[in-house]
C-alpha positions as CSV (number, residue, x, y, z in Angstrom):
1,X,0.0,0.0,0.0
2,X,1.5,3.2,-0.9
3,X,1.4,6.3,1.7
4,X,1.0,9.7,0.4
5,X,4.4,12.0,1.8
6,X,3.8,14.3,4.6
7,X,4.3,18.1,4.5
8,X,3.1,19.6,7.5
9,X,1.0,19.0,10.7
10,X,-0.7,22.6,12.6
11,X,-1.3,22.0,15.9
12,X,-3.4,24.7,17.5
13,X,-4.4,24.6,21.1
14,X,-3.7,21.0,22.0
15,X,-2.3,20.0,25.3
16,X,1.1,22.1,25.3
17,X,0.5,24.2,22.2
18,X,-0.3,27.6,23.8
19,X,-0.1,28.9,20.2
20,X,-0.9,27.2,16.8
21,X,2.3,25.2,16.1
22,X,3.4,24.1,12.4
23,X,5.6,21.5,11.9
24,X,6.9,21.0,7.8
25,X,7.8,18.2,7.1
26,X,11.0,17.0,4.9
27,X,10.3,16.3,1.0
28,X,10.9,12.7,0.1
29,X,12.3,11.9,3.9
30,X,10.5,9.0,4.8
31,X,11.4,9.3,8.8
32,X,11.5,12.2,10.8
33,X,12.8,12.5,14.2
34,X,12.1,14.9,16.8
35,X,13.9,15.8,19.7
36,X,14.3,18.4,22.2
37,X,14.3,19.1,25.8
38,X,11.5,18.4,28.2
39,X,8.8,20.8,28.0
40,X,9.8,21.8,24.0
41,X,6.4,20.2,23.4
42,X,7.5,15.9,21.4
43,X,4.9,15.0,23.7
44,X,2.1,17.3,21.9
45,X,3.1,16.1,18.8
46,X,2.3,12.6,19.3
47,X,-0.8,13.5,20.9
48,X,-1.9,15.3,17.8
49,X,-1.4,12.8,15.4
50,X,-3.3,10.3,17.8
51,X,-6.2,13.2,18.3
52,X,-5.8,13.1,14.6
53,X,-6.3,9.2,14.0
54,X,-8.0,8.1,16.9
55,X,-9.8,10.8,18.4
56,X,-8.2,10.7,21.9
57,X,-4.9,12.0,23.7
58,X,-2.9,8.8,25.0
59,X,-0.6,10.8,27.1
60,X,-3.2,11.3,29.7
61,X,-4.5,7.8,29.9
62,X,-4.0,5.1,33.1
63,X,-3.2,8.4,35.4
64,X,-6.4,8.3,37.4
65,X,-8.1,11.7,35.6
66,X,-11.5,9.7,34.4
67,X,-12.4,11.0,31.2
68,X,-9.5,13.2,30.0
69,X,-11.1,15.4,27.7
70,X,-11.3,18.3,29.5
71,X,-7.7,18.9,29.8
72,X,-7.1,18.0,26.2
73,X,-7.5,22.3,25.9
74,X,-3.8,24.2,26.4
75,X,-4.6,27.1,29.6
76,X,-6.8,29.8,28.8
77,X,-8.6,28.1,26.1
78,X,-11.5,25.8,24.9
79,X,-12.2,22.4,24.0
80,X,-13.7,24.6,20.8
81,X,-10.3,26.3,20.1
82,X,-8.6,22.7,19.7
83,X,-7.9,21.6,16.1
84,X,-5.3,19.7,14.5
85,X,-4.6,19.7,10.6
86,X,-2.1,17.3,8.6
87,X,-1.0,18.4,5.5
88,X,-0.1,15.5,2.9
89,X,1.0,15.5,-0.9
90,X,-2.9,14.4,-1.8
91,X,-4.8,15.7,0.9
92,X,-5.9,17.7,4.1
93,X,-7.0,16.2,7.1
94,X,-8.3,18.7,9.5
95,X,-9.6,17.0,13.0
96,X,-11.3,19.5,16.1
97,X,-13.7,18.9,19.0
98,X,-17.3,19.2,19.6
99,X,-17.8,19.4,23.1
100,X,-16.6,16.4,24.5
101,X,-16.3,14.7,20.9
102,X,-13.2,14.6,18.1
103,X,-14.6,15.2,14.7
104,X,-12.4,14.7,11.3
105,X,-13.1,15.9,7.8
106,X,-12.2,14.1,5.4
107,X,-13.1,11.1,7.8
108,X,-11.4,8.7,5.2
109,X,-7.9,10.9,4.9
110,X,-7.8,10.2,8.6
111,X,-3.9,8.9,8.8
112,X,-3.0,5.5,10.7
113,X,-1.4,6.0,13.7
114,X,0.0,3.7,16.7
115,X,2.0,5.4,19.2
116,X,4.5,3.6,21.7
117,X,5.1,5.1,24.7
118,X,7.6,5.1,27.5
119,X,5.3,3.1,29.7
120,X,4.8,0.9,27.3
121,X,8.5,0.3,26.4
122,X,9.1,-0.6,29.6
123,X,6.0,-3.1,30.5
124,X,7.1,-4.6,26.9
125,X,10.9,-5.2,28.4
126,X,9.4,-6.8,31.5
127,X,7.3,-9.0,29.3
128,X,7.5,-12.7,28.4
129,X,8.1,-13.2,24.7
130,X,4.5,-14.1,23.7
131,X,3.3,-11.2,25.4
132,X,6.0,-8.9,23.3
133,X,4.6,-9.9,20.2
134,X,1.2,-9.4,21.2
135,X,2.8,-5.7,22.1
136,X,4.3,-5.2,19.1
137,X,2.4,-6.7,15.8
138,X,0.2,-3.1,15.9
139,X,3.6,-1.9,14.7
140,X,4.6,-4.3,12.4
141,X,2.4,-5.9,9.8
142,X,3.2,-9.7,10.3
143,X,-0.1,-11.0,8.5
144,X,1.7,-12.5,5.2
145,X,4.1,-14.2,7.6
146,X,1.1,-15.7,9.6
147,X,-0.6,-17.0,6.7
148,X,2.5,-18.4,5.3
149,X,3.0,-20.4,8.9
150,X,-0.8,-21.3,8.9
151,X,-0.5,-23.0,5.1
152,X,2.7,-24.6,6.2
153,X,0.7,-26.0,9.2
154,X,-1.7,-26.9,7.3
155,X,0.5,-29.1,4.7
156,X,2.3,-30.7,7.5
157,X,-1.1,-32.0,8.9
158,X,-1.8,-33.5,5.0
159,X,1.6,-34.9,4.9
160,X,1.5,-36.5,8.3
161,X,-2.4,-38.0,7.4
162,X,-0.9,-39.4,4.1
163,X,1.9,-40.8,6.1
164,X,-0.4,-42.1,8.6
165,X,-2.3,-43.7,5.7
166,X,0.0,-44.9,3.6
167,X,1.4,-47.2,7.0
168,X,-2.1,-48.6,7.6
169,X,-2.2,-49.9,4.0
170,X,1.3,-51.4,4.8
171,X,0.1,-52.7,7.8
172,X,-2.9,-54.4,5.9
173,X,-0.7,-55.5,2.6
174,X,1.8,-57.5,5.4
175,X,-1.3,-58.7,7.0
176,X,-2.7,-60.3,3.9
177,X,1.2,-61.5,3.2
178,X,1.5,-63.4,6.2
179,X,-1.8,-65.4,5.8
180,X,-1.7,-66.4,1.8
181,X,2.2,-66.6,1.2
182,X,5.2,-69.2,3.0
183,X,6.2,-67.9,6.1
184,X,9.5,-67.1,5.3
185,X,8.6,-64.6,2.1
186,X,6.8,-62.2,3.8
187,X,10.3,-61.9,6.0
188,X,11.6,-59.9,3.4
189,X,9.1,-57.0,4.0
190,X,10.2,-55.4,6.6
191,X,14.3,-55.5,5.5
192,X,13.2,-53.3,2.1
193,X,11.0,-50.9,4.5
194,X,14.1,-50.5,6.7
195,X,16.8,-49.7,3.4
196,X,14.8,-47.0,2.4
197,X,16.5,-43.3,2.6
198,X,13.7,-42.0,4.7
199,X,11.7,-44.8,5.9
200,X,8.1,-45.0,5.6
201,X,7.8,-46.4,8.6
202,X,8.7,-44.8,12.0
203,X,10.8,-47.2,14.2
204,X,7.8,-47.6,16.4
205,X,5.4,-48.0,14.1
206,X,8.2,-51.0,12.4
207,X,8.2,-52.3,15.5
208,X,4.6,-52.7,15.5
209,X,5.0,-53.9,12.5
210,X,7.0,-57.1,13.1
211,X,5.3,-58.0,16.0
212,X,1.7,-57.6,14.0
213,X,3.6,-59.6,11.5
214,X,5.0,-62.3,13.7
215,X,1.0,-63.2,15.4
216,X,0.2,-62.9,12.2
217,X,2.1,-66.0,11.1
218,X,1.2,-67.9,13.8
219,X,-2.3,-67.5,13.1
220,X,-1.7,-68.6,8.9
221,X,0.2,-71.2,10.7
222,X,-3.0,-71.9,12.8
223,X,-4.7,-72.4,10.3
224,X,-2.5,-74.5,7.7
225,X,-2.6,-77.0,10.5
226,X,-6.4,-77.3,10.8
227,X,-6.6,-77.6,7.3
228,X,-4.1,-80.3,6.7
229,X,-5.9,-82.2,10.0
């Protein structure tokens, strides 16, 4: 999917922007990094491209304020003077409040974003691997690699039923072998199972085998004996 180049996001009244604040983008940079000292305002710039996106101010969140809204407004001014525009190469997204609501027009120029923060960094270095991922894949689009590990799964399954198959008829051809042939001829079964590169059989299920094979016998055996009686 292709993403249209930024060229300039207008914060005006948000969180630390006391006065509208434009921020220009670099032509054909595809990152952009923003530092400065505490207080310089990074933080208001991540909570206006999520304001932007999402329609909420992240920076606030899991501090115990209850609906955070109301300080989304810099001092001195109103959840009505709050408005945040981005700026792209094809379009203008321009998002503001209505009372207690975000509102975006275009809706569908709205830009995807996913923030990580610091308290998030650090609960995802604490984490257990699993969990990680689960912190993480929001970031990074992992969905071909999924489906390529779900068809693998899925031929591995086939494989292993064909397998599984394929030994039962064994089973059933050195079954019938035992019970029309000598005794000794179907000995030579199992020997050209064992010389093959990758065996068919596992060595439990050729274990199996012979001793299927051997009660097999005795039954043909068995049964030669009655006949000849």
């Amino acid at each position: 999917m292709s993403v249209a180049p930024l060229k300039k996001l207008t914060i005006t009244h948000l969180r630390g922007a006391v006065e509208p604040f434009e921020l220009p983008f670099e032509k054909d940079k595809k990152l952009t990094i923003v530092y400065g000292e505490n207080g310089t305002g990074k933080s208001t710039i991540c909570d206006a491209l999520e304001f932007l996106s999402k329609g909420k101010v992240g920076s606030l969140d899991n501090r115990g304020l209850g609906k955070t809204n109301q300080y989304w407004n810099a001092v001195s001014k109103s959840a009505a003077d709050v408005s945040v525009t981005l700026e792209t190469s094809n379009s203008t997204c321009r998002a503001w409040m209505v009372k207690s609501d975000v509102v975006a027009q275009p809706a569908d120029a709205r830009p995807r974003v996913e923030v990580l923060r610091r308290t998030q960094i650090l609960a995802l270095l604490e984490a257990r691997p699993g969990e990680r991922y689960e912190a993480i894949r929001r970031f990074v689009d992992v969905s071909p690699i999924e489906e390529s590990e779900n068809s693998l799964r899925q031929l591995i399954r086939s494989m292993n039923n064909s397998r599984n198959t394929a030994a039962t008829r064994i089973l059933e051809l050195i079954q019938l072998a035992c019970l029309l042939q000598p005794t000794n001829s179907s000995a030579c079964v199992l020997p050209l199972l064992r010389r093959r590169r990758r065996p068919l059989l596992s060595s439990r299920m050729l274990h199996k085998t012979q001793a299927r094979q051997s009660v097999y016998c005795k039954q043909r055996n068995t049964i030669s004996s009655y006949i000849l009686v």
